[in-house]
Phi, psi and omega in degrees: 000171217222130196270128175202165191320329264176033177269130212245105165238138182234143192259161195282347173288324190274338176307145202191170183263303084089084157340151203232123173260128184254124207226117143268134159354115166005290190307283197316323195261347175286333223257328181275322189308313170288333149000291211256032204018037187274167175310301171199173172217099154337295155213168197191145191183137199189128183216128179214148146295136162233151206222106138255162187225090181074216169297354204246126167241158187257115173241101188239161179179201176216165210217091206248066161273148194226131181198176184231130194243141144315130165314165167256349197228308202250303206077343178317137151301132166208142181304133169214164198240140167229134166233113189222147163273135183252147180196131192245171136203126185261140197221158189274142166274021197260345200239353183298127182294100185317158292246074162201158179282111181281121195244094165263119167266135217315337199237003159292307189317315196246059194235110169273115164248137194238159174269189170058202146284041172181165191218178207267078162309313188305307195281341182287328165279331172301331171263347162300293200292357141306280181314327196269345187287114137290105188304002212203006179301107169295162135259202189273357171260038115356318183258335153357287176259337151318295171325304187284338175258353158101018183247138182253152198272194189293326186277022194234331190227015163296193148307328169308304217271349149320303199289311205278303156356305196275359194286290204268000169261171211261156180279144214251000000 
């Protein structure tokens, strides 16, 4: 189990039908917020079910955050709300497939293998809101400063906007 801001361990004796709600703590949550290099991070919140079938449990819910995020452009703060549904299965690393290139498919994508008798929930919400994060997210003066610094967006020096050049030019 992988020591992280945010750790929730649960043992396969503790599964329950039970809705399991995870909140982390100040400390916990200033600590994911540098992680991820956001500004702040307000809230986190994550209510999941869990399903065992044996060792292998199916953990589905939603995933509820609020943070001040950097401009990628401006550097200015600005708020974003992320609401997504999560969905895990968590698996003994004993089923993990040995010395061959592990081939993932879409319904593949959210299979965690844990060692021992128990597995990290916490560290599994903590990498949903890492994935739900845009590295690369404006805010609302974004095009602002774009202007003033002389940068142009994607629809203006992208491949787009080349397609759009050749549109609007007059044939010679």
């Amino acid at each position: 189990m992988s020591e992280n801001e945010f750790s929730r361990l649960i043992k396969l004796r503790q599964v329950s039908d039970a809705p399991i709600v995870l909140e982390p703590n100040k400390v916990e949550m200033a600590a994911i917020a540098g992680r991820f290099s956001l500004s702040a991070l307000h809230r986190l919140k994550a209510e999941i079910t869990l399903i065992a079938n044996g060792s292998e449990v199916t953990a589905t819910g939603r995933l509820l955050a609020d943070f001040l995020q950097p401009c990628a452009i401006s550097g200015e703060d600005f708020p974003v709300h992320v609401d997504e549904d999560l969905a895990f299965r968590f698996v003994p690393e004993s089923q993990a497939p040995k010395d061959e290139e592990l081939e993932l498919d879409a319904k593949d994508c959210d299979v965690i293998f844990y060692p021992g008798d128990g597995f990290d929930l916490g560290d599994a919400v903590v990498e949903s809101l890492g994935l739900a994060i845009d590295p690369y997210a404006t805010g609302p003066n974004a095009d602002v400063v774009r202007e003033d610094v002389g940068l142009l967006d994607e629809a203006a020096a992208g491949p787009f906007a080349a397609l759009a050049a050749l549109k609007t030019s007059k044939p010679k």
